[in-house]
C-alpha positions in Angstrom: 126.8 46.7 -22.8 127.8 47.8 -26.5 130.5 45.4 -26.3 128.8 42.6 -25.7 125.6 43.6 -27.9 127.5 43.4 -31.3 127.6 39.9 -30.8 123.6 39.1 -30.3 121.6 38.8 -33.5 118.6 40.0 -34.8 116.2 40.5 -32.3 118.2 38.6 -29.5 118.2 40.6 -26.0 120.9 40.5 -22.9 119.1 38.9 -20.3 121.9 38.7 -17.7 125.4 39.5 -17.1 127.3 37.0 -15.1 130.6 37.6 -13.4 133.0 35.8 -10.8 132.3 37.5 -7.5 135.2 40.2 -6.7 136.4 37.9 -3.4 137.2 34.6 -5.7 139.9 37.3 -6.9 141.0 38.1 -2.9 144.7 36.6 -3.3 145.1 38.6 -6.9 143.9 41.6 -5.4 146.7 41.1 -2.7 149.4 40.8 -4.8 148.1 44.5 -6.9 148.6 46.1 -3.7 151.6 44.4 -3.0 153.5 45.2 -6.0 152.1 48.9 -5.7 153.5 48.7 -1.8 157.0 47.3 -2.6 158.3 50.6 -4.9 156.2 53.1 -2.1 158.1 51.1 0.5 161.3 51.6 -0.9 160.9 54.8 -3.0 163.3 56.9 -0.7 166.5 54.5 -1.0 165.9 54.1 -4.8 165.3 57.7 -5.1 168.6 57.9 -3.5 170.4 56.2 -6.5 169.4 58.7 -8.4 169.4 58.0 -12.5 169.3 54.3 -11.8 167.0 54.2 -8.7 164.4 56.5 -10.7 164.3 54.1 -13.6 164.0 50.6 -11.2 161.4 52.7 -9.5 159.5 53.5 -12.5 159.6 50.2 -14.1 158.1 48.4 -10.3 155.0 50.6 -10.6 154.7 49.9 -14.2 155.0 46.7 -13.8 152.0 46.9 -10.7 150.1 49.2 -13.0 150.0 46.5 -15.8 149.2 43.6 -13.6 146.2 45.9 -11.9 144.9 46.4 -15.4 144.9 43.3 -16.3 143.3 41.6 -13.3 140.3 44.5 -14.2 140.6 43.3 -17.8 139.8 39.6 -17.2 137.7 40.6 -14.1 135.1 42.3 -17.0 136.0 40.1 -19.7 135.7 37.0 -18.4 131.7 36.4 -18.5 128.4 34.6 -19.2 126.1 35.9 -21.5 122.6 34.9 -21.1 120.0 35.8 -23.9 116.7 35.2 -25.2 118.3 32.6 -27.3 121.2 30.8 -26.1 124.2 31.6 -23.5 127.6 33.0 -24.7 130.9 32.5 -22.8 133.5 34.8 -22.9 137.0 33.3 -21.7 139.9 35.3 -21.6 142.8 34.2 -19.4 145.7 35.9 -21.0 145.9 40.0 -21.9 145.2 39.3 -25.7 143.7 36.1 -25.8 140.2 35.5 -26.2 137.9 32.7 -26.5 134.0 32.8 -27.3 131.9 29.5 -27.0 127.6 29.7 -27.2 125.2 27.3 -27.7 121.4 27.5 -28.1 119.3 26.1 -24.9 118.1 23.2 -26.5 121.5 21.7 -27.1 121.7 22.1 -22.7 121.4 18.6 -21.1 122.5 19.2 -17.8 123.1 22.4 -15.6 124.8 22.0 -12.3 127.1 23.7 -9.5 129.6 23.1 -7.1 130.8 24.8 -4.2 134.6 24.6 -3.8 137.4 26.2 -1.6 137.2 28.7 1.8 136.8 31.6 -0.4 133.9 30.6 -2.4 132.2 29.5 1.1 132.8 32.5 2.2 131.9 34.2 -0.4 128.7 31.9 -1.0 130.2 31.4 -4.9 129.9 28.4 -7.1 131.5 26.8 -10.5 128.9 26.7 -12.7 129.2 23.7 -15.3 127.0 23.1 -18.4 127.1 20.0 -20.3 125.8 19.9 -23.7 124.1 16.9 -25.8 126.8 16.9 -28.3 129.7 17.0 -25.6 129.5 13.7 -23.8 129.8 13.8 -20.3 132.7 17.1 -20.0 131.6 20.1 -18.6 131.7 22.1 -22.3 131.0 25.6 -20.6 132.7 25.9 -16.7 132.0 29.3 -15.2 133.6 29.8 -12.3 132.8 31.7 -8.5 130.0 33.3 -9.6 127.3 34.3 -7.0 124.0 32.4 -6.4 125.1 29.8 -8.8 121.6 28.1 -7.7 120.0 31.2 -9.3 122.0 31.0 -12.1 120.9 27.2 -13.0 117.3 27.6 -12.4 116.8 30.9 -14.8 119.4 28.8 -17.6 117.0 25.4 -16.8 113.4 27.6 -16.6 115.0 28.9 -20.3 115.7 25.8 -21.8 111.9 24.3 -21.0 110.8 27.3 -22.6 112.8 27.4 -25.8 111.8 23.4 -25.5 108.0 24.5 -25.3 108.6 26.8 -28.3 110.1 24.4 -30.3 107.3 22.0 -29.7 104.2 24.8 -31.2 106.9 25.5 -33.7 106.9 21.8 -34.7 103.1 21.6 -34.1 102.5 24.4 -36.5 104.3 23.1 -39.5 102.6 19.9 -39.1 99.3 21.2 -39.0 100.3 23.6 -42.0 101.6 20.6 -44.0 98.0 19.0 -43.3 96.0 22.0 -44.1 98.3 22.4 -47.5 97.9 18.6 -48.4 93.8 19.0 -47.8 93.5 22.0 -50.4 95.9 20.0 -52.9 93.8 17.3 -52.4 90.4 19.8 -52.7 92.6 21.0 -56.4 92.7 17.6 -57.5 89.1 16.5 -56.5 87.4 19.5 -58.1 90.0 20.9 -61.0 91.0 24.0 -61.8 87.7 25.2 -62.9 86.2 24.2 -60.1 89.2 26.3 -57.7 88.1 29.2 -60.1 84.5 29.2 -59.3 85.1 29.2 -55.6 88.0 32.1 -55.7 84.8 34.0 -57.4 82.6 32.8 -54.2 84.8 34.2 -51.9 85.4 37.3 -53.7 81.8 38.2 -53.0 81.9 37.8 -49.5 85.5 39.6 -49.1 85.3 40.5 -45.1 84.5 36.7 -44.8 86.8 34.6 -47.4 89.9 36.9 -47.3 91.9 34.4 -45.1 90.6 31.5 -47.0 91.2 33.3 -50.4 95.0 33.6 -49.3 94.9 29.8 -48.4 93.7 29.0 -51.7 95.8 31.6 -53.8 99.0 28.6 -54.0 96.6 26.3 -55.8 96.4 28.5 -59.0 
């Protein structure tokens, strides 16, 4: 989790984690144990070369340990990050090659999912695509086999209404802040400065009452 944390922002929390399911990697994980099999298999007849048959040996299971590794690597790696605040897409197809794309949910125009291939039927995996308003009409985020990619598109649509929601009261705030402001300039210019004086001195004598009031006022001096 610390890995991915450094890259959320103030007050931003991890809501899920989402990874391809371990079967979309089935013929991958065939070849590890293949190239693991293929020195075991033969370790006796290169053994029997002695110097040279030790070295061929050593560099096959290197060579299985490194591509193991690296199928773990991009099997945790490769990842969709979904916060309070927007989603985050790790890519990483190559050992030392990363790519990091996010976007806030009100920039989401369409979420959907497809089901494609035997082992993603079997496996009851999807491709997850996300189209965003300033992308056109490609996929801009495409998160492949991932499980209950159904579940994945409602909680990333249920997100979106709400950061939509939020931005609306946001919006409705300021307005109603700008009109409040504009009413008390307007009180300023009606009464004069004198006049704002001798009702800061009203309020200070009812101070439980006219606090709130007093602060509303305060920008007018």
């Amino acid at each position: 989790m610390s890995f991915y944390s450094k890259n959320l922002r103030d007050g931003e929390q991890i809501i899920a984690i989402i990874r391809r399911n371990w079967l979309t990697y089935l013929p991958k994980i065939i070849l590890a144990f293949i190239l693991f099999f293929i020195p075991i298999f033969f370790m006796f007849p290169f053994l029997a070369w002695q110097t040279m048959g030790q070295i061929i040996l050593a560099l096959l299971f290197a060579i299985a340990l490194f591509y193991l590794l690296k199928l773990l690597s991009l099997s945790y790696f490769n990842c969709l990050i979904i916060t309070t605040e927007r989603l985050i897409d790790f890519s990483q197809n190559k050992t030392f090659e990363r790519t990091v794309k996010e976007t806030d949910f009100l920039n989401i125009s369409e979420v959907s999912y497809k089901i494609k291939g035997i082992l993603q039927m079997i496996s009851r995996a999807g491709n997850l695509e996300i189209k965003l308003k300033s992308s056109g009409q490609e996929p801009s985020f495409t998160i492949k086999g991932i499980s209950a990619p159904e579940k994945i598109q409602n909680l990333i649509l249920d997100l979106k209404k709400l950061s939509e929601e939020e931005n609306k009261i946001k919006k409705a705030h300021s307005a109603i802040s700008e009109t409040h402001q504009e009413t008390l300039l307007k009180i300023k210019n009606d009464i004069g400065e004198e006049g704002i004086e001798r009702l800061l001195q009203t309020l200070h004598s009812d101070k439980n009452d006219g606090e709130q009031k007093e602060k509303d006022l305060e920008f007018l001096k």
